[in-house]
C-alpha positions in Angstrom: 143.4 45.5 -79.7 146.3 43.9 -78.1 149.2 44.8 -79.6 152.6 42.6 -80.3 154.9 44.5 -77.8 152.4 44.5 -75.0 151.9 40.9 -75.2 155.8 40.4 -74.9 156.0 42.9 -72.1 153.9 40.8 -70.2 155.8 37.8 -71.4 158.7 38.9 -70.1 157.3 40.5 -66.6 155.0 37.3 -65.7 155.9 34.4 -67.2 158.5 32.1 -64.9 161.7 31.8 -65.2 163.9 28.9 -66.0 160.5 26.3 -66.3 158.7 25.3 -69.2 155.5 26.9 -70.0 152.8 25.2 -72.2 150.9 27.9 -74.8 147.7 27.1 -73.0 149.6 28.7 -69.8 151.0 31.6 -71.6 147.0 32.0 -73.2 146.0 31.6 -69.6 148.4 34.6 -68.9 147.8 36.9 -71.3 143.5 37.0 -71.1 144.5 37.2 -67.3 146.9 40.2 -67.4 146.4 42.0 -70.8 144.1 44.5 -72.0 142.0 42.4 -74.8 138.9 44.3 -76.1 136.1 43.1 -78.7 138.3 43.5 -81.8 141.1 40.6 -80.1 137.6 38.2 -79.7 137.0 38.0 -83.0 137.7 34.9 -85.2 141.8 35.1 -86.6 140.3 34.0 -90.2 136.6 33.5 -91.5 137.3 29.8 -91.1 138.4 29.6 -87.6 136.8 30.3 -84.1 140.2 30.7 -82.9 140.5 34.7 -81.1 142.4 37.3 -82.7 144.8 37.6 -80.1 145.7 34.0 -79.7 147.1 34.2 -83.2 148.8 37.1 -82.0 150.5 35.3 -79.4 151.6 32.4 -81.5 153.1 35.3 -83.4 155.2 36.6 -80.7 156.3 33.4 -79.8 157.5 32.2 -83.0 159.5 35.7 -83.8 161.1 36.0 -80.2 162.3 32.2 -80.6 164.0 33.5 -84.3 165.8 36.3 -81.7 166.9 33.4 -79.1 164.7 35.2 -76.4 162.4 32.3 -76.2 163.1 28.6 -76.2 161.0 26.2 -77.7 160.8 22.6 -76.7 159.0 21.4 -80.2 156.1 20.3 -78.4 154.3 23.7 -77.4 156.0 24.8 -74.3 158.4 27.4 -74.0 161.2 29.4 -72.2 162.6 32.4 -71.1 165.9 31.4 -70.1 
């Protein structure tokens, strides 16, 4: 399973810089460029078919923007300034 610190590493080494990037994008990015095995396919709650790891990304997100390493633009894009 992906874990929370490998998802920001690759944040941080492939998303670019100074340009908004919507979540489908950063989604787009990390199935692209990260490790994600059976257990990060599997439904985030029994009432969602949402993956694992896409809740897991919302989850980095939302923590780095409480650090001021992200910006968010309120309407699901974001920034690494």
């Amino acid at each position: 399973m992906i874990h929370s610190s490998e998802i920001w590493d690759i944040m941080v080494m492939q998303m670019p810089r100074q340009r908004w990037v919507s979540l489908e994008e950063i989604y787009q990015l990390i199935e692209r460029c990260g490790e994600l095995d059976v257990e990060d396919a599997k439904p985030q709650s029994p009432t969602s078919d949402i993956p694992k790891w896409k809740r897991n990304v919302r989850n980095v997100l939302q923590y780095r923007k409480g650090t001021g390493e992200v910006l968010w633009n309120g309407d699901a894009r974001y920034l690494l300034p």
